[in-house]
C-alpha positions as CSV (number, residue, x, y, z in Angstrom):
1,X,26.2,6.1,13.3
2,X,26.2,9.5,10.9
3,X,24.1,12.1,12.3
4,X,22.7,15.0,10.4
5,X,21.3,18.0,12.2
6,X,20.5,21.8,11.6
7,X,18.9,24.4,13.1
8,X,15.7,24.9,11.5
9,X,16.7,28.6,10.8
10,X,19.5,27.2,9.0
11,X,18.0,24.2,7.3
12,X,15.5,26.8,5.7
13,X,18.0,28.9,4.6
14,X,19.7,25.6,3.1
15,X,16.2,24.7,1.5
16,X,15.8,28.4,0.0
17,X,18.7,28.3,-1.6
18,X,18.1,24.8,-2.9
19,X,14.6,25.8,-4.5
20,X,16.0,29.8,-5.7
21,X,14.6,29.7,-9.6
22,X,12.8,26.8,-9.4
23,X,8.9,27.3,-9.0
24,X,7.6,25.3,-10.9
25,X,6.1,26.8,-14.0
26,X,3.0,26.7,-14.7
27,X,2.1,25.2,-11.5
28,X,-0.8,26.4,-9.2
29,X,1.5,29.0,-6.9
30,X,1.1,31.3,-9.4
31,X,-2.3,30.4,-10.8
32,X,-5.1,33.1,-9.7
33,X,-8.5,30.8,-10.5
34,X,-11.0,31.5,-7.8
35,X,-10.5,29.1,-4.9
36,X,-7.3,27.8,-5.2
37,X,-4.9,27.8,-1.7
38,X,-3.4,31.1,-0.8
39,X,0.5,30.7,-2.0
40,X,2.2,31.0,1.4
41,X,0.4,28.0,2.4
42,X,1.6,24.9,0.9
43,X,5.3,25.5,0.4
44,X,8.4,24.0,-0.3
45,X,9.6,25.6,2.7
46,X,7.2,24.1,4.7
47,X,7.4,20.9,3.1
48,X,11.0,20.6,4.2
49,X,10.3,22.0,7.8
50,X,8.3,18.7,8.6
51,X,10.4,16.5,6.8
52,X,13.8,17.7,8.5
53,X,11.8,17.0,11.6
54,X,10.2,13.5,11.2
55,X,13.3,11.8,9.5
56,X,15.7,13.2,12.4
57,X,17.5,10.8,14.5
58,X,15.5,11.9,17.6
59,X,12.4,10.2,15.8
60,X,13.9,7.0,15.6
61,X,12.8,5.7,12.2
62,X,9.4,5.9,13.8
63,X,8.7,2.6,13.9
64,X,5.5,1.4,15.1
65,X,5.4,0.5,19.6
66,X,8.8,2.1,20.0
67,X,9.4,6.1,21.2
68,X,9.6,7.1,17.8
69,X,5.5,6.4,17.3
70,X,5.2,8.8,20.2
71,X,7.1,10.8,18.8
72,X,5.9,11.3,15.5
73,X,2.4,10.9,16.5
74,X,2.4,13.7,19.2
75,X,4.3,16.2,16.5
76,X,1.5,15.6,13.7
77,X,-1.4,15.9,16.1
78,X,0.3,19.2,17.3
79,X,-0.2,20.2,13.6
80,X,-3.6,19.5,13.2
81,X,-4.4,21.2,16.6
82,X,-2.3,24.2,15.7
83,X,-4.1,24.5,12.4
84,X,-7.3,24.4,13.8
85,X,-8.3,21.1,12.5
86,X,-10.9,19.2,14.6
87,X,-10.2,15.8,16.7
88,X,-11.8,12.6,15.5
89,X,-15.2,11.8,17.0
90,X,-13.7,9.9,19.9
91,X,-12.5,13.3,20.8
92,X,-9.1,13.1,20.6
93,X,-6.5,12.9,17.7
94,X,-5.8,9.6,17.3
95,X,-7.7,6.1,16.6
96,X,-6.2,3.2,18.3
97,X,-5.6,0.4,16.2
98,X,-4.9,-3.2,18.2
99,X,-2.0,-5.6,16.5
100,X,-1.1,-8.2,17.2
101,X,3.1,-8.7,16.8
102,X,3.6,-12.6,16.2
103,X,7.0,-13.9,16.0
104,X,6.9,-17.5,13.9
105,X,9.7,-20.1,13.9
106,X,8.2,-22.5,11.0
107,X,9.5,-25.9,11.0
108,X,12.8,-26.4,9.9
109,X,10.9,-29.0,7.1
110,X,7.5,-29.3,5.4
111,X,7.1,-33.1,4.8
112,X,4.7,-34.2,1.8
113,X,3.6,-38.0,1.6
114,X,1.6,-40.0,-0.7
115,X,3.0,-39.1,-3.8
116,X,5.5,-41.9,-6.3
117,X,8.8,-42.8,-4.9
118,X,9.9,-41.2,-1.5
119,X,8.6,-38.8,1.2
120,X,9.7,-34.9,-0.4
121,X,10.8,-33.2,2.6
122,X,11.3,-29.5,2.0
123,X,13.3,-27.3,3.2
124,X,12.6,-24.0,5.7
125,X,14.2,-21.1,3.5
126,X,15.6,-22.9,0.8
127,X,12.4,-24.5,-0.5
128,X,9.3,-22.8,1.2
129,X,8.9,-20.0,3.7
130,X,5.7,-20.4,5.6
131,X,3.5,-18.1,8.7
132,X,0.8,-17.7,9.8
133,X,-1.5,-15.2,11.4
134,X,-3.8,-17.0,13.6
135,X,-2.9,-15.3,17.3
136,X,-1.8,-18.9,18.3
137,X,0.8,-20.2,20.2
138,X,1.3,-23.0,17.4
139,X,-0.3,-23.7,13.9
140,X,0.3,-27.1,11.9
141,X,-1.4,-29.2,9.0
142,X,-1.2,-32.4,9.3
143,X,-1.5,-34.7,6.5
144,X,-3.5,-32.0,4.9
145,X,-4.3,-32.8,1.2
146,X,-3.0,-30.8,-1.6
147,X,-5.3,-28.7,-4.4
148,X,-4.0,-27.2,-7.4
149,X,-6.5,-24.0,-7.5
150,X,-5.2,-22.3,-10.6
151,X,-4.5,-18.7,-10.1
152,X,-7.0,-18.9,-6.7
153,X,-9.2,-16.4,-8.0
154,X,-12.8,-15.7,-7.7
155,X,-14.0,-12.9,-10.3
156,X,-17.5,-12.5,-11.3
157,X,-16.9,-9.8,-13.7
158,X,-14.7,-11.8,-15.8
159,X,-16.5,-14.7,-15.4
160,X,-14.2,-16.5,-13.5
161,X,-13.7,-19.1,-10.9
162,X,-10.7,-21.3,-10.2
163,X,-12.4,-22.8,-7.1
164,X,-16.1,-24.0,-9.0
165,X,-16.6,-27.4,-7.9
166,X,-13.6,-27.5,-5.6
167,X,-14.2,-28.4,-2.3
168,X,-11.0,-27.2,-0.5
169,X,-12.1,-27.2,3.4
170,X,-9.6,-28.8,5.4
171,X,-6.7,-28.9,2.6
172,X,-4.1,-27.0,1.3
173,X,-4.2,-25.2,-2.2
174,X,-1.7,-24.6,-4.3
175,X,-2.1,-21.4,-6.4
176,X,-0.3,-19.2,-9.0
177,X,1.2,-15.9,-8.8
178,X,-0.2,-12.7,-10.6
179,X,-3.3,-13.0,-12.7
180,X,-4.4,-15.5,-15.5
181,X,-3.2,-14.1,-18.9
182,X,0.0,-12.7,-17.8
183,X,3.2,-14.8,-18.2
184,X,1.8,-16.5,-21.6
185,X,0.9,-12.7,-22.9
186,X,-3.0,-13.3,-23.3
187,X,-4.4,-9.3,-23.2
188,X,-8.0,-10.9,-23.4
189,X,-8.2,-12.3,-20.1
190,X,-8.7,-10.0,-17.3
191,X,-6.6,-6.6,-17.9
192,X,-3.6,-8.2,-20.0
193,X,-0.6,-7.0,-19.1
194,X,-2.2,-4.8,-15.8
195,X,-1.9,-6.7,-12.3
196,X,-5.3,-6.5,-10.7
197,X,-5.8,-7.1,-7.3
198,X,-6.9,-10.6,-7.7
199,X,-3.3,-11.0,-8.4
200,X,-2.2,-10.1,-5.7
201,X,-0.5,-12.5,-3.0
202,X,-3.0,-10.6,-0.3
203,X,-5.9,-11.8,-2.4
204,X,-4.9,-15.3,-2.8
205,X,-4.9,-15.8,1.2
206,X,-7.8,-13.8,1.4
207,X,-10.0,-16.0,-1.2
208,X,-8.1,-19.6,0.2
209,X,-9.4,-18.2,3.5
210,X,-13.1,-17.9,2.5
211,X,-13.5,-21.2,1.0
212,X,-12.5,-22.9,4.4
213,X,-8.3,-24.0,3.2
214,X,-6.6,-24.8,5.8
215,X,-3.4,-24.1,4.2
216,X,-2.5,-22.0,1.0
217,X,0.9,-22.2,-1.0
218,X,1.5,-19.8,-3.6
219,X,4.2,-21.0,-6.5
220,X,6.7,-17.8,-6.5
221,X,7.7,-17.2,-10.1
222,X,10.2,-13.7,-10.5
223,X,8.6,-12.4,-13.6
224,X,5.3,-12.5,-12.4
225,X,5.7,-11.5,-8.9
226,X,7.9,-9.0,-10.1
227,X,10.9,-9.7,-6.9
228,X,13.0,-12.5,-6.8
229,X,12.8,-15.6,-4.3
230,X,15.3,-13.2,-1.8
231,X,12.8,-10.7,-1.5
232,X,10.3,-13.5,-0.6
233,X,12.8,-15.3,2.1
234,X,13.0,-11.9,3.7
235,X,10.0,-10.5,4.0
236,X,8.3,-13.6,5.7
237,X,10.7,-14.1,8.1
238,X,10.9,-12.5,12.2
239,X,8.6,-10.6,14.0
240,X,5.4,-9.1,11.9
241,X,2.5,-7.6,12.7
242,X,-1.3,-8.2,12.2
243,X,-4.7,-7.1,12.7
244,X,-6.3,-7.9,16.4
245,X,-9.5,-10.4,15.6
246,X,-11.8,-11.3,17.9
247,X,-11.8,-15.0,16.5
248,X,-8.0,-14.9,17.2
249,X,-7.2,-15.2,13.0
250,X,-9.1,-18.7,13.4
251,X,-10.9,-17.5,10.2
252,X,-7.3,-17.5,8.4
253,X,-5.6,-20.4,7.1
254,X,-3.7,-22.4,9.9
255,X,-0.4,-22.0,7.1
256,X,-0.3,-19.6,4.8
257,X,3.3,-19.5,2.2
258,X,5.3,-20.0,-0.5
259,X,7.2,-22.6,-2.8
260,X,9.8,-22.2,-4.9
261,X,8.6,-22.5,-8.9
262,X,10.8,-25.5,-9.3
263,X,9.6,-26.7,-6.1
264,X,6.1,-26.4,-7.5
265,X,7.3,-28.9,-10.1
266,X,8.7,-31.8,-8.0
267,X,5.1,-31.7,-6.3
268,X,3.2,-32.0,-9.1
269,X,5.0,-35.0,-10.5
270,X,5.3,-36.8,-7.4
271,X,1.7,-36.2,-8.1
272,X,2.4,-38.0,-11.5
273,X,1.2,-34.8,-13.2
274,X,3.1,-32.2,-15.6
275,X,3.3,-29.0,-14.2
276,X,3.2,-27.3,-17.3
277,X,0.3,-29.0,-18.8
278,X,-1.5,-27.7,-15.5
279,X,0.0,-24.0,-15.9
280,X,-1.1,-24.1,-19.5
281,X,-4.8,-25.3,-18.4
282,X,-5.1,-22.5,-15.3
283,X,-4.5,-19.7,-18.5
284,X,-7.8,-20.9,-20.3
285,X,-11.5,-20.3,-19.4
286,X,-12.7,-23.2,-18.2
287,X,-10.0,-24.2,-15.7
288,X,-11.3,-26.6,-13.4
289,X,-9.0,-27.5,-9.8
290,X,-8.1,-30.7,-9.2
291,X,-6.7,-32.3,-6.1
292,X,-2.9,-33.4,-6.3
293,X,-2.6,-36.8,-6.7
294,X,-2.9,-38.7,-3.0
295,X,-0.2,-35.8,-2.0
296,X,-0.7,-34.4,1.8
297,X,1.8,-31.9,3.7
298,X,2.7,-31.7,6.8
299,X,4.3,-28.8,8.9
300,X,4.2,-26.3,11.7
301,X,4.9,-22.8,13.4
302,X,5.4,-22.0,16.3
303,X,4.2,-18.5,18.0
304,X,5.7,-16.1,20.4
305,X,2.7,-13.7,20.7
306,X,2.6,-9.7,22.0
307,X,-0.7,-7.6,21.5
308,X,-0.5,-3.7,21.7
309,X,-2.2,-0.5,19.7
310,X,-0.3,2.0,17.3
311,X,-2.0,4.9,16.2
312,X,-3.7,6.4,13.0
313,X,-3.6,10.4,13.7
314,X,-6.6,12.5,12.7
315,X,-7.7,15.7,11.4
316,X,-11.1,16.6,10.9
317,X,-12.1,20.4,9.2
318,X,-15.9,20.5,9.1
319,X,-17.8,21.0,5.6
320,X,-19.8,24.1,5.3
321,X,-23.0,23.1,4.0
322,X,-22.4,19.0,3.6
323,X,-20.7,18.2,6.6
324,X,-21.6,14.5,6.4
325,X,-19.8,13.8,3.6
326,X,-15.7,13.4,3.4
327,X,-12.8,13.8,1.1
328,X,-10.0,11.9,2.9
329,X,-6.3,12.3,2.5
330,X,-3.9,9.8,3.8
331,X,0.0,9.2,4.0
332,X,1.7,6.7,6.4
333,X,3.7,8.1,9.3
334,X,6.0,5.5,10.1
335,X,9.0,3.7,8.6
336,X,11.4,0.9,10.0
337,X,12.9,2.0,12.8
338,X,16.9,1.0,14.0
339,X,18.1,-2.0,12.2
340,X,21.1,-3.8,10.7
341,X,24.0,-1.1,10.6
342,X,24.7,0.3,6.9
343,X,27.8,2.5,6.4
344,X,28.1,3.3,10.5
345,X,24.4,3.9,10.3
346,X,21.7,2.1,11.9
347,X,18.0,4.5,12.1
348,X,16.4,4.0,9.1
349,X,14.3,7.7,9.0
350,X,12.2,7.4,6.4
351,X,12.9,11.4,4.8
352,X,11.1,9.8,1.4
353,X,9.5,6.8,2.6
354,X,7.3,8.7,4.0
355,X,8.2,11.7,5.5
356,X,7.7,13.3,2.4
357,X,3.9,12.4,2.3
358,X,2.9,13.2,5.7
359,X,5.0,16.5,5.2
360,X,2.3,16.9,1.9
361,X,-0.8,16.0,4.0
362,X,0.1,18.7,6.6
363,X,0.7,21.6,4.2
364,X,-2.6,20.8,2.6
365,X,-4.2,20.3,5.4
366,X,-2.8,24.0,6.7
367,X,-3.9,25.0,2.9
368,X,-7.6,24.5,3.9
369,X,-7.5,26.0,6.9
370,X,-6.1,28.9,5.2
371,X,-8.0,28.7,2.5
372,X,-10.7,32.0,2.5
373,X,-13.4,29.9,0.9
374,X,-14.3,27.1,3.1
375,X,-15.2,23.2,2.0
376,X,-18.5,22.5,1.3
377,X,-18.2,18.3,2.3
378,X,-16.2,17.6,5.2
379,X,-12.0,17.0,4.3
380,X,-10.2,14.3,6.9
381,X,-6.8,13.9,7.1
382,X,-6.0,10.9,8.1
383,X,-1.2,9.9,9.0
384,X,-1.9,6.1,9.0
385,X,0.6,3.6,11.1
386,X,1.6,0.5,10.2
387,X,2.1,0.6,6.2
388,X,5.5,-0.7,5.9
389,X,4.0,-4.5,7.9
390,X,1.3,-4.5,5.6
391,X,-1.1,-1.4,5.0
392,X,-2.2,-2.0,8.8
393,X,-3.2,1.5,10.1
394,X,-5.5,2.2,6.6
395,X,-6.7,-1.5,6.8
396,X,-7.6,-0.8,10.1
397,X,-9.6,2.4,9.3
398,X,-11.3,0.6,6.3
399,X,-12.5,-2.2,9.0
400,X,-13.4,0.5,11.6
401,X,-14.3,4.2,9.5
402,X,-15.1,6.9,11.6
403,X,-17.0,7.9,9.1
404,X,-19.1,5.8,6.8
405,X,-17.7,4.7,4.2
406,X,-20.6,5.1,1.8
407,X,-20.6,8.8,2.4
408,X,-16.8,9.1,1.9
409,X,-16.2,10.7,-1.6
410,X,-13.0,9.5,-2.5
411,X,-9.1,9.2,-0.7
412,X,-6.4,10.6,-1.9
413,X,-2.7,9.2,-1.1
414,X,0.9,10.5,-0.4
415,X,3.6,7.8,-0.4
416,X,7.5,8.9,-1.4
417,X,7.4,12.2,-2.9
418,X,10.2,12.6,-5.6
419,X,12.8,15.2,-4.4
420,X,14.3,15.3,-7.3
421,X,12.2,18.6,-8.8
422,X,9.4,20.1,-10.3
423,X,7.9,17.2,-12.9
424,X,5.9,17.7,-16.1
425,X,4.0,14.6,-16.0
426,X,1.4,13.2,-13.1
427,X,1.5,9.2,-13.1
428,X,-1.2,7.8,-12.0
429,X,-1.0,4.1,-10.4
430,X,-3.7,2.2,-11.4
431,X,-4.5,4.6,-14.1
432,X,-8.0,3.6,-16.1
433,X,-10.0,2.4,-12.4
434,X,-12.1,5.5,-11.3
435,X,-13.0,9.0,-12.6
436,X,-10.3,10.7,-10.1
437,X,-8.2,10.3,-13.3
438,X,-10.2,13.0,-14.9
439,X,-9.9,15.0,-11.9
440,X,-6.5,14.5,-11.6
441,X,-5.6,15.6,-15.4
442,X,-7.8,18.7,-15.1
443,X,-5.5,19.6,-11.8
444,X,-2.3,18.4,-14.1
445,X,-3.5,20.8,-17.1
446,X,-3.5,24.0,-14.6
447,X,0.1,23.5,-14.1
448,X,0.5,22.8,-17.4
449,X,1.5,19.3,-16.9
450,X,0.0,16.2,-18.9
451,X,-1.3,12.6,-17.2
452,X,0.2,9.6,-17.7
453,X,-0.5,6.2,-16.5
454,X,2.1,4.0,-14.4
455,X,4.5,2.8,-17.0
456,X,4.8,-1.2,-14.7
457,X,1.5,-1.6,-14.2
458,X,2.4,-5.8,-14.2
459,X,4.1,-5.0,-10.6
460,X,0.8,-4.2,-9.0
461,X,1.7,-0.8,-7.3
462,X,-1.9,0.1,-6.8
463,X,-2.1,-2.2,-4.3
464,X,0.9,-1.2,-2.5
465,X,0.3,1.8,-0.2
466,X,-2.6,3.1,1.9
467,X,-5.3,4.2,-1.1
468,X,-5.5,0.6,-1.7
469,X,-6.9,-0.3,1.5
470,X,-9.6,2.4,0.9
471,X,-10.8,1.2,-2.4
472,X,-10.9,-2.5,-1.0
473,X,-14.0,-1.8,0.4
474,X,-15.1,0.5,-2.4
475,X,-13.9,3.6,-2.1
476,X,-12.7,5.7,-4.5
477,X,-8.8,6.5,-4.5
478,X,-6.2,8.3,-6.4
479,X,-2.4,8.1,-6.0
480,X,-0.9,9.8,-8.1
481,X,2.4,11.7,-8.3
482,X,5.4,13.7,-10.6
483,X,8.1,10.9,-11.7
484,X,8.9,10.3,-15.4
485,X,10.0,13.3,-16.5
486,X,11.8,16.5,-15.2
487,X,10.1,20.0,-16.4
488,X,13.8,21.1,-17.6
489,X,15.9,18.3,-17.3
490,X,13.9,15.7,-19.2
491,X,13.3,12.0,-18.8
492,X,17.1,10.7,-18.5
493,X,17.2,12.8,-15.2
494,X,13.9,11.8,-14.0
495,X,14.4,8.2,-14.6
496,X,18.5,8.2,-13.1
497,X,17.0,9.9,-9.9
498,X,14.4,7.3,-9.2
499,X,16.8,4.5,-9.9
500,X,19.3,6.1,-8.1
501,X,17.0,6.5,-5.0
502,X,15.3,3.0,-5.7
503,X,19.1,0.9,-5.5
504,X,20.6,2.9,-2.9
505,X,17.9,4.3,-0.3
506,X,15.0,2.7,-0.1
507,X,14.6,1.3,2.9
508,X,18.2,2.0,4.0
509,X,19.1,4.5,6.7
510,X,20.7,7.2,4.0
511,X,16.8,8.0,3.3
512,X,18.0,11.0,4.9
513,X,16.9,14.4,4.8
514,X,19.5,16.1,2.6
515,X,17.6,19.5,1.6
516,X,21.3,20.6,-0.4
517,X,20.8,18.0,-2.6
518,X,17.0,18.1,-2.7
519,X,14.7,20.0,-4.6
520,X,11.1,20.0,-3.3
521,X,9.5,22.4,-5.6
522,X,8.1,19.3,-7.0
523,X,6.7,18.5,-3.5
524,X,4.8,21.7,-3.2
525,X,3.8,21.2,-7.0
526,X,2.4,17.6,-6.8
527,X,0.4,18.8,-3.0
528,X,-0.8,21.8,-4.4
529,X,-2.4,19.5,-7.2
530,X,-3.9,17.3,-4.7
531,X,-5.4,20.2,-3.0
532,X,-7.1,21.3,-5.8
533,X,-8.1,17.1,-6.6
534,X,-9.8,17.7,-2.9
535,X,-11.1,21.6,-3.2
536,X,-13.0,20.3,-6.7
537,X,-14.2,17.0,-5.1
538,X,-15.4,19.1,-2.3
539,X,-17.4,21.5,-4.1
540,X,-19.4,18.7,-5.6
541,X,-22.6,17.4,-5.1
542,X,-21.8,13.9,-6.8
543,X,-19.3,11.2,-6.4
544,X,-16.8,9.8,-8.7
545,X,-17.2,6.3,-9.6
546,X,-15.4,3.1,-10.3
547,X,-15.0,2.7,-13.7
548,X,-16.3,-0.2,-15.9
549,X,-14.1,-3.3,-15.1
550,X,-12.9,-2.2,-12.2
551,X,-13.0,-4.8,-9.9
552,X,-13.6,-2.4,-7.0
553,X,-17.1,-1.4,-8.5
554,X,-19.1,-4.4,-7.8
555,X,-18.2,-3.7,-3.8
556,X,-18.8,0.4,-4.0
557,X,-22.1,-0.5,-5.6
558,X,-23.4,-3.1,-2.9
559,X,-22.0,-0.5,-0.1
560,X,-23.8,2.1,-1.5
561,X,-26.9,-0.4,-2.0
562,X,-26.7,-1.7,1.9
563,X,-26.6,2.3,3.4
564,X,-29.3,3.3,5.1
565,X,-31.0,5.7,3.5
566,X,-31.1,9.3,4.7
């Protein structure tokens, strides 16, 4: 195991040196506009100070139910306290969040009958991967009938419905990866080459759920998912956690999954059907599902159950004159803990992923405080658990807001900070779905900086970290960040420091906190733009909206519609 310690005297010493003739030009430490935070408040300094001590070894890769999450928690409510920041209205500075940790062993087959020639009997890993997250000891769909449902979506706006005149209750549906349009290159139907969120693997459960399927198989394709079957047979495997419901997940599919695309193929000629001719028809308006054949699956899991509560930790400084109203930021505390051992390492800290974003939301957070002109609306700093099992802690919050959600302005999200410098461009993820993107490229333009949108938007990264689970349920929500190219070093440098990070740390224990290679001037640059995103947004009397085809706008609308009015 390598270790990596320093005294903080010397680790800001270290961090000093590292960031000597690099402010960031143009950026807003040396702006003087009214308003704007006082310089000594969000630094690179600090930045560093709270990364060196949440990706230590002491903090265990603060994973979620282990000492680490006691850990971390207890240092970032220590913040908040020490900054003056108020507790959450339970009175205290966290909000419990009940999960439920279920352990599946799936079948070592999945059996389908009915269709020409022999029984197919699939294989566990090799063939299908399959869970579940009903909070029961065993799941299993017996001679359950299978349903080609297209892409499984559901989208009034673009006049849309793979499930019209389906009647899946009971049976299983088989659905397609990504969004119509995508993999044949139509840009007329929904947002061409742009994942929405009814692409989404999340979404495709979500919708099989509400029209009563008992099961739901979704063909994996690489392209389209954008990660290879390996990345599949990984992530669905051991221990995960889940939401606590009080129906016990009954209103989730018994099996939810995956099938390999060539898989997907075998079933549908069993079915005596061409799987292309049905790809070709789920890409054109009209689609209509159509059961499989006389095809029916069979197959289990089995459950070792363990319910406990993590923690979302909270921050509340009051608005001055519209107190009821709140600008949120978020940034998920915890990473992955101890695992497999890597170069005689085995904590996975998290210094990026996401240190580096909590370490943001605190300086900001200590930038209000010390900010001489005070928020009008309310600002709410929310460290979030759970992200890396599956946005859980901002899920969580979305399901349960301690403050309604209709008088929430808008969130604003930290995830994996670049380290690599002060950048000249802000890319936005799901560039083009709310005004924030104005607000965001006035904040850009006063460090002379220029927006650009997220250059894979076909990968879906918008609905990949915390923000998303705030615009779910209609919310506004910007994440946005420096990353394509370096203010002096260009876009080679930019682009070889994110692959480099990308291949060889991500989710490996050398994310380490390595302040004499790092260079977090572009830290302090990209919180210091969010803190003017939030100081504007706070000084308003209106909200930004969902722009037109955003599918998020439809559900703002109907939560602004349902609130009762004041």
């Amino acid at each position: 195991m390598r270790f990596f310690a320093l005294a903080p005297a010397a680790a800001a010493l270290l961090l000093l040196a590292g960031c000597q003739g690099q402010s960031s030009s143009g950026s807003a430490a040396t702006a003087s506009a009214p308003g704007q935070v006082p310089a000594d408040s969000i630094s690179a300094r600090d930045i560093g100070e709270h990364i060196r001590v949440l990706a230590s070894d002491e903090f265990q890769g603060r994973k979620p139910f282990t000492a680490g999450e006691e850990k971390a928690t207890a240092y970032i409510a220590a913040e908040f306290k020490r900054l003056g920041l108020q507790p959450s209205p339970n009175g205290t500075y966290f909000q419990p969040v009940p999960l439920v940790e279920i352990t599946g062993t799936p079948a070592a087959t999945m059996q389908v009958s009915g269709g020409k020639g022999q029984p197919l009997t699939l294989k566990h890993l090799q063939d299908y991967v399959a869970f579940t997250e009903r909070e029961q000891p065993k799941v299993s769909l017996t001679n359950s009938p299978l349903v080609f449902a297209g892409y499984g979506v559901v989208a009034p706006e673009y006049n849309w419905n793979d499930y019209a005149g389906l009647d899946v209750k009971g049976k299983t549906v088989v659905v397609l990866i990504n969004d119509p349009g995508f993999e044949i290159g139509d840009t007329t139907l929904f947002k061409g080459k742009a994942m929405t969120y009814y692409g989404r693997w999340t979404y495709k459960y979500e919708e099989a759920a509400r029209q009563g399927a008992a099961g739901v198989l979704i063909v994996h394709n690489t392209k389209p998912a954008s990660y290879p079957w390996g990345v599949v047979q990984s992530s669905w495997t051991g221990a995960k956690l889940y939401p606590q419901t009080a129906d016990k997940g009954a209103s989730k599919p018994a099996i939810e999954g995956w099938v390999q695309l060539d898989v997907a193929k075998r079933l549908f000629a069993a079915a005596g059907q061409n799987y292309d001719e049905a790809f070709a028809a789920a890409n054109k308006r009209g689609f209509r599902g159509r059961p499989l054949g006389n095809l029916a699956v069979s197959t289990s899991v089995s459950n070792q159950l363990r319910r406990t509560e993590s923690k979302n930790v909270v921050g509340v400084l009051p608005g001055t004159t519209r107190p009821d109203e709140y600008i949120l930021y978020t940034a998920h505390w915890d990473h992955i803990g101890v695992g497999p051992v890597v170069a005689g390492d085995s904590i996975y800290n998290g210094a990026i992923d996401n240190a580096s974003g909590v370490a943001a939301l605190m300086s900001i957070a200590k930038g209000f405080a010390r900010a001489k002109e005070k928020p009008a609306r309310s600002i709410v700093f929310v460290a979030v658990t759970g992200e890396e099992q599956g946005l859980l802690g901002s899920a969580y919050y979305a399901a349960h807001p301690l403050f309604p959600l209709h008088k929430t302005v808008a969130d604003l999200n930290m995830d994996a900070l670049s380290a690599a410098g002060p950048m000249k461009d802000l890319t936005v993820v799901g560039y083009g779905q709310s005004e924030l993107d104005e607000y965001a490229r006035d904040a850009a333009q006063e460090q002379g900086r220029y927006i650009a949108p997220d250059p894979t938007p076909e990968q879906g990264s918008f609905f990949r970290s915390d923000h998303f689970s705030l615009a779910h349920v209609g919310v506004p929500a910007l994440y946005a960040s420096g990353r394509a190219e370096h203010r002096t070093k260009g876009t080679s440098y930019a682009t070889q420091q994110r692959e480099e990070y990308r291949s060889k740390h991500y989710h490996q224990p050398s994310d380490e906190y390595t302040p004499e290679q790092w260079d977090l001037t572009g830290m302090e640059q990209d919180a210091r733009l969010l803190f003017r995103v939030g100081q504007r947004l706070a000084g308003e009397t209106t909200f930004p909206q969902w722009k037109a085809g955003s599918e998020f706008k439809a559900i703002r609308e109907k939560s602004l519609k349902a609130a009762p009015r004041t």
